[in-house]
N, C-alpha and C positions, 0 to 999 in steps of 0.2 A: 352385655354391659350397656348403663348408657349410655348415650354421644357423649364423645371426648372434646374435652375444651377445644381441642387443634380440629375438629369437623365442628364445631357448633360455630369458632369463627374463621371459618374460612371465607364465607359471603361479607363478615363485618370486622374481620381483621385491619386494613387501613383506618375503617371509623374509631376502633379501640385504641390503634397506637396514636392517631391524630388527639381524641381523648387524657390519654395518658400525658404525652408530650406537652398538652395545653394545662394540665393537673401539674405538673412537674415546673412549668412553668408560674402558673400560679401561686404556687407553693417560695418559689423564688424570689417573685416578685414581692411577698408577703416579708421573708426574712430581710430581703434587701432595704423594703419600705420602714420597717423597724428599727434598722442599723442606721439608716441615713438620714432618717426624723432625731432619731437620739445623737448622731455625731453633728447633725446640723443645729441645735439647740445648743449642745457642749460648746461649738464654734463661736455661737454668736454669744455665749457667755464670756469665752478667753476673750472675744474680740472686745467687748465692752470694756474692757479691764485695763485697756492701756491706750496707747495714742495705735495699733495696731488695725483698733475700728474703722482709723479712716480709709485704710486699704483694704477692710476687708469688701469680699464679692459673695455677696448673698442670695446673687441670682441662680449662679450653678446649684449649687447643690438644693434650692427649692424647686428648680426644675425637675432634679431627680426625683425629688419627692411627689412630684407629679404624676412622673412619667413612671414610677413602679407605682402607684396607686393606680393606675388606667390598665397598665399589663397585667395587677391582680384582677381587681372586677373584668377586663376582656375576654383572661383565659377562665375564668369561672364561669363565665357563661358560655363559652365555646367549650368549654369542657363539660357541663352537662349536656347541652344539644348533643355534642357529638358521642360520649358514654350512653346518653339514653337512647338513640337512635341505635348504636350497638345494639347495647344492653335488648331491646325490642326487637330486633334482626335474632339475635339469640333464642328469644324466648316463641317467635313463630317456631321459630325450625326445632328446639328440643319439643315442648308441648306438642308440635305435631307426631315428632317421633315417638314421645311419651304414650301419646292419648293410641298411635293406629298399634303400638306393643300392648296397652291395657287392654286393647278391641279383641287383641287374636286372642288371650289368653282362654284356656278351656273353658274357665267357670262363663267367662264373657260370653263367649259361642254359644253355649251348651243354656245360658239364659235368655239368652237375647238382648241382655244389657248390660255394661261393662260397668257399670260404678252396683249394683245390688247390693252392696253391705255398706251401713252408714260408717261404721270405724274404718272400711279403705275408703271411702272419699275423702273422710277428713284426713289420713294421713296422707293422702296422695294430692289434695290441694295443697296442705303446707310442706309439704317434700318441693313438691315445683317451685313455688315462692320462692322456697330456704336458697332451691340452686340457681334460680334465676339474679336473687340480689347478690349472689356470692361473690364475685367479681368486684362490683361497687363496693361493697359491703367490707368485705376481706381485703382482696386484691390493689385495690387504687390506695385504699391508708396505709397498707402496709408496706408498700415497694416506694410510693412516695416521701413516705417518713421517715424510711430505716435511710433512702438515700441523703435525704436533708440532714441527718442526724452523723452519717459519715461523713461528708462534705464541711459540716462544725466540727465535729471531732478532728478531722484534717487541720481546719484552719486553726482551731486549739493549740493545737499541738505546735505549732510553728508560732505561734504571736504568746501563748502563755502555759507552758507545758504543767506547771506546777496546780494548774487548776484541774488535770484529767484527774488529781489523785479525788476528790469530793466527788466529781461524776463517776470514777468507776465504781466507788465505793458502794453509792444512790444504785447503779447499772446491776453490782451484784444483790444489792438486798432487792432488788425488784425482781429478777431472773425467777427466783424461788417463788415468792409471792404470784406470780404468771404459772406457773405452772401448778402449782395449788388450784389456784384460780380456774385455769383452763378444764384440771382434771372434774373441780366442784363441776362446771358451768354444764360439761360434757355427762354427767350422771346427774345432775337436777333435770336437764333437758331430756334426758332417757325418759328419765320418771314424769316427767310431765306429757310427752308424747302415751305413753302409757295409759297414763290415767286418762288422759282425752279420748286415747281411743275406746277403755273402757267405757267412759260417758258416753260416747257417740252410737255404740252398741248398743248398752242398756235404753237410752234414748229410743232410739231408732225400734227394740224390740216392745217399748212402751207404747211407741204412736202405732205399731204395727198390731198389738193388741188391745189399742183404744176401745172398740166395742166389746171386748169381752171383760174389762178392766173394770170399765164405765159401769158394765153388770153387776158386777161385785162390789162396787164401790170402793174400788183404790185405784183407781187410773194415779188420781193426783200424790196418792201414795209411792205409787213405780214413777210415775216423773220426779219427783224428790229425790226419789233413792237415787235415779239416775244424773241430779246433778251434783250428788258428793263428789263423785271425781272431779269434778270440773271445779269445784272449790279446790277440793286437794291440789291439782294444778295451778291454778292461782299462786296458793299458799306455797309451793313451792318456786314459783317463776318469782316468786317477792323475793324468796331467797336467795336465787339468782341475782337477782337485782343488786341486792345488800353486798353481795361477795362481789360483784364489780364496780360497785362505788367504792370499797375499800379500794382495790387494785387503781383505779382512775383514781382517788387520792395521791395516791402513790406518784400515779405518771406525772399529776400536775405539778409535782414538785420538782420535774426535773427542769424546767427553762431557768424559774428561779434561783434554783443553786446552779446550776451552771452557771449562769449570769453573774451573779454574786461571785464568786471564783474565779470567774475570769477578774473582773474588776481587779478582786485583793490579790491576785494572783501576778497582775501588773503593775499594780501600786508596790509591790513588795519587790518588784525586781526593777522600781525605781520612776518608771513611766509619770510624768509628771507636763501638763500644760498640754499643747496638740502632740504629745507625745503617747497621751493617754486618750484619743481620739482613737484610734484601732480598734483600742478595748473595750472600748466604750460601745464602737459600730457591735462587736462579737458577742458582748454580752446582750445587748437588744437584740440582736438576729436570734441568741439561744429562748430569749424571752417570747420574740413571732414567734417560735414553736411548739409555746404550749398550747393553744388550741389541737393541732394536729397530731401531738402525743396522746391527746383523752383519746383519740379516735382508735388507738392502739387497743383500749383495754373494749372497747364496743365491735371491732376486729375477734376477739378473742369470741364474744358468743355469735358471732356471725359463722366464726369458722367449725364452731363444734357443732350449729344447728345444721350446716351444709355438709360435715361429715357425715351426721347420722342422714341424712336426705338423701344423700348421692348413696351412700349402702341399701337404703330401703328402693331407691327407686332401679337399684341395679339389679336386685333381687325377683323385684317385680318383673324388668324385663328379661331376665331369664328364665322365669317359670313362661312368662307369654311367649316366650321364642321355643321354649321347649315345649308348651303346649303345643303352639301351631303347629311343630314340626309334628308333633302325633297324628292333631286332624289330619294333617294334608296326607299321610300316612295313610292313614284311615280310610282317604277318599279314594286314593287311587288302588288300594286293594281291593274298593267294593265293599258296597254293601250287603254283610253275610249277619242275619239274625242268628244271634247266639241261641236262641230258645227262648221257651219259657219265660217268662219273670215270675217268681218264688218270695213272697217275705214271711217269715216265721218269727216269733218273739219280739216284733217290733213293739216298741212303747214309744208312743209318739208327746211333744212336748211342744206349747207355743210360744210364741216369738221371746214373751214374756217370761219364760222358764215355768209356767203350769204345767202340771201333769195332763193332758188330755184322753190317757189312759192307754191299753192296749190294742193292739191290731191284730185280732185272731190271723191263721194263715190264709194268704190271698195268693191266685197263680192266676196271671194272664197270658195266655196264648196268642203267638203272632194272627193276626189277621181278626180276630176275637177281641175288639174292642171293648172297654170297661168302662161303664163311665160312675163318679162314684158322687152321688144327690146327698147335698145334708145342706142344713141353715150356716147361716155365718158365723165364726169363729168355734164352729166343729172339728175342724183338723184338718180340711179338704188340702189346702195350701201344703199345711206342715208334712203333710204323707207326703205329697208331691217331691219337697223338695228331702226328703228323707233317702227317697228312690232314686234320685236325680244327684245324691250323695252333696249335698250340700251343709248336710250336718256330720259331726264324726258319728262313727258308727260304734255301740257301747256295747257290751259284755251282754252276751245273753243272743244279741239281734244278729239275722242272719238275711241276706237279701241276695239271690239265686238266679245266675241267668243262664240258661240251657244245663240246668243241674249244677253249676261251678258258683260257689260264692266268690261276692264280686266286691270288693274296697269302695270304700267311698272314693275315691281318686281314679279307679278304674271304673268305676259308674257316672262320673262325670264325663268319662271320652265316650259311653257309647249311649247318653240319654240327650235328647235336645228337653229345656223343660222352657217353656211356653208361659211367665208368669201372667196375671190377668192385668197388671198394670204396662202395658208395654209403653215403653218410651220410644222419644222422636229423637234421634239426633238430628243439630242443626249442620246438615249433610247433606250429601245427594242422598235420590231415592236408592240408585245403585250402591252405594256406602252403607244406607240403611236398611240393605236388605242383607249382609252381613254373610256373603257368598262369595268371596272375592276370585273362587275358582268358577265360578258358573258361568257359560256363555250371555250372552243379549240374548237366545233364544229360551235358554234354560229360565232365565228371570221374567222375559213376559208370560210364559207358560204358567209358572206360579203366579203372577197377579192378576192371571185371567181365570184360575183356577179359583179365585178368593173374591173375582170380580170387582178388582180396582182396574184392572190392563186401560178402560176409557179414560179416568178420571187420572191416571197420571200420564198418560199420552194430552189431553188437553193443559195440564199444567209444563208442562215440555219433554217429558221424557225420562230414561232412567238420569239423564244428568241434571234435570230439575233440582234446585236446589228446597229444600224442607224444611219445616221448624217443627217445633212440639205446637203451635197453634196452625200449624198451615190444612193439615188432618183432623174434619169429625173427630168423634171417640170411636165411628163406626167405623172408620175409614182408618183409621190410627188400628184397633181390631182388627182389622182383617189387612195390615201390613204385616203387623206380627205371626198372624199363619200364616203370611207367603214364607215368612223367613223359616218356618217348620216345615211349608213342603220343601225348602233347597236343603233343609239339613240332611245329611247322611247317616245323623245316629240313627240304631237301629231299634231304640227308644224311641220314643214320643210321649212327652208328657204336658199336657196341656191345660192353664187352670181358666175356668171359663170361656172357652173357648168363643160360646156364642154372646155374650156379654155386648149391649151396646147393638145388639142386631137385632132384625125382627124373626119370628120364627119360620117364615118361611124358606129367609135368604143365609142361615144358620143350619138349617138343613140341607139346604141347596149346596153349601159350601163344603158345610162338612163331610155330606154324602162322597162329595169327589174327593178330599182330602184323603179317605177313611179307606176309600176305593185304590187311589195312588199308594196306600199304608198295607196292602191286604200280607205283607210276608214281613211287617213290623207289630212290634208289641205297643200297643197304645191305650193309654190310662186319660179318659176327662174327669172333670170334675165341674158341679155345675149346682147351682139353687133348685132347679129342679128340674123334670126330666125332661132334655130337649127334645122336642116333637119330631117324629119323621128321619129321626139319628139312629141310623144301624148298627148299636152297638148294646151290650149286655149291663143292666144297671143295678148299683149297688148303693142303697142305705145309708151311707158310713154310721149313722146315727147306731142303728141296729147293728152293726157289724164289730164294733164295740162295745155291745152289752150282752 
């Protein structure tokens, strides 16, 4: 599960309750400043009226109108300083815990990079958002409000009872209207998450097949198509929209009538001169409230965007925590090559959903390196990650390791797959070498094997910290096959491996990689044939016709 409210604040608990307290106060200061503006006006009206003017003292009560004007604006700003300092203490400690549960996750391992699909990024950036502002967002208007709203209902009840009958009445037809509302807000938000994600897919499978698109002439075809969802979203978040402005209609009427009600509620039971000064304070104090009642119905999609967020990201951390617990499984039983790798009936598909056609049967034997040469947007990728079970596997195809057909879910725990784009996290180099059980000796071994070991001993060390610009492209290249020699799958699947290198230092490298590999199955792929690479090459071009 994710961190729970009661571990996310335990480092920012005092700042939240100081927050709250200052909220609450604010909020007080606001209803008070309303009652004693309007009873102070009422005053100096009776006073005019008779020879009582010359006594009256009009000092008091403009001082109070002073002094709750300075308590609202003081605690609204100590009240955000101190929420948003929370709020920020929060959001290091969950994000950190978010982002190292998305790292361990298999597909993350088993890639070398933990956001690869463009539909989990985007849901996994507005899942954190949704639960980061939930508190603000949800939590402060609704505990605030509901308490202001008891504490008037109190005072009601004892100054003008005959007015609770209009509010409960306004209270029941709202009840139903909220939860219509909530149900609408919580299945538009569904749908809209949906369609985004589909957008961000098709997107993402668009730019991913930009040159083969470009060839054909519909790139700008598949990016169109791919921003229908994202309309559709729209169109539906307007809907949203529309169904909470009714509901905030609704809320804004309640100070009003309340207000009103109180009045006729004292008027009718006789209240008349500074007798009608109480009511007067009661009904302004219910009028300060309406601002902080609209916040009631913006509360409501606050809270169904943080349900659906805190479900996806709990999910998320239990497939990552149930991955990890495999690798580490994994590791400590040793590395045992199942056999073979076997694929029969594959038809392989690109990012874009083209057909790229079939994969007659292909068998790579441990230590029998394969490396598979074609042009760009030939399939080299899409096989890759075919094998590496990043796609479902469909009716027909069948992908074999030591004679046993293997699931796509079971081919993700025993393949590392190497893509040719590797990213830098803004991390240590030990963070980004994504071995978290390997000694200091285990990880210089691999960066001396790929010949970085000088070039990040001179930048400080494995605890050197890194960016995505701190590393060449060559250097950034050959991080990413350190991270393939620490892995323990008994796969290897690597796309361009020497990409960004020269040929000599791509042989040099690979040689030893290939060599540390000799009781593992290992598949390259590459534009063309790397010089001096001991391993057996294959066409893809040809091997598909």
């Amino acid at each position: 599960m994710i961190p729970s409210t009661e571990a996310e604040s335990r480092g920012s608990g005092p700042a939240w309750r100081i927050a709250f307290g200052l909220a609450a106060l604010a909020l007080a200061a606001n209803l008070l400043l309303a009652g004693t503006a309007m009873t102070f006006l009422a005053a100096v009206a009776l006073a005019g009226a008779g020879p009582m003017a010359l006594a009256f003292n009009f000092h008091n009560p403009a001082a109070l109108v002073r002094l709750f004007a300075l308590l609202r604006t003081g605690a609204r700003y100590g009240e955000r300083m101190a929420g948003h300092r929370a709020a920020l203490t929060d959001q290091v400690r969950r994000r950190a815990a978010l982002f190292a549960a998305l790292a361990r996750a298999p597909e993350s391992r088993s890639a070398g990079w933990q956001l690869g699909r463009p539909e989990r990024l985007a849901d996994f950036i507005d899942d954190v958002a949704d639960v980061d502002y939930a508190r603000l967002r949800v939590g402060f208007p609704v505990a605030i409000t509901s308490a202001a709203v008891l504490a008037l209902l109190l005072l009601t009840a004892f100054a003008a009872p005959l007015a609770l009958v209009p509010v409960a009445g306004l209270a029941l037809a709202s009840l139903p209207v909220a939860r219509l509302t909530a149900a609408r807000l919580a299945a538009i938000e569904t749908r809209v998450r949906a369609s985004r994600r589909d957008a961000a897919a098709d997107l993402g499978a668009a730019l991913a097949g930009a040159v083969a698109l470009d060839a054909e002439g519909r790139r700008w075809e598949a990016v169109r198509a791919a921003l229908d969802p994202i309309r559709a979203a729209e169109r539906e978040a307007a809907a949203g929209r529309r169904a909470l402005a009714g509901l905030e209609a609704l809320l804004a009427l309640a100070g009003p009538t309340a207000a009103v009600a109180v009045l006729l509620a004292a008027w009718n039971a006789g209240a008349r001169g500074t007798e009608f000064l109480p009511a007067a304070f009661l009904a302004f104090a219910w009028l300060g409230l309406a601002e902080p009642m609209l916040a009631l119905g913006r509360a409501l999609l606050g809270a169904a965007r943080a349900r659906l967020a805190r479900a996806s990201l709990a999910q998320t951390h239990r497939a990552a925590r149930g991955g990890a617990d495999e690798v580490e499984i994994g590791r400590r039983d040793g590395i045992r090559c199942p056999g073979a790798l076997a694929v029969q009936g594959l038809r392989l598909q690109a990012p874009d959903g083209r057909d790229l056609g079939p994969v007659p049967e292909l068998a790579v034997a441990p230590g029998a390196a394969l490396t598979l040469v074609g042009a760009s947007g030939c399939g080299k990728t899409s096989l890759l990650k075919a094998l590496a079970g990043w796609s479902n596997d469909r009716s027909g195809e069948t992908i074999r390791l030591g004679g046993t057909p293997r699931s796509a879910a079971e081919r993700r725990l025993l393949t590392y797959l190497g893509l040719h784009d590797a990213a830098i996290l803004a991390d240590t180099v030990r963070e980004n070498l994504f071995a978290p059980g390997a000694s200091e000796a285990e990880l210089w071994a691999a960066l001396e094997l790929v010949e970085l070991d000088a070039r990040i001993r001179s930048q400080g060390g494995l605890d050197a910290w890194i960016t995505e610009g701190s590393l060449s492209l060559g250097e950034a290249r050959r991080l990413d096959l350190a991270r393939a020699a620490l892995s323990p799958a008994p796969v290897i699947l690597l796309d361009e491996p020497g990409e960004h290198l020269g040929d000599r230092q791509a042989a040099r490298i690979l040689g030893r990689l290939l060599a540390c590999w000799s009781d593992r199955v290992v598949v390259l792929t590459s534009h063309r044939p790397e010089p001096g690479v001991p391993s057996r090459r294959c066409a893809l071009d040809s091997l598909r016709t």
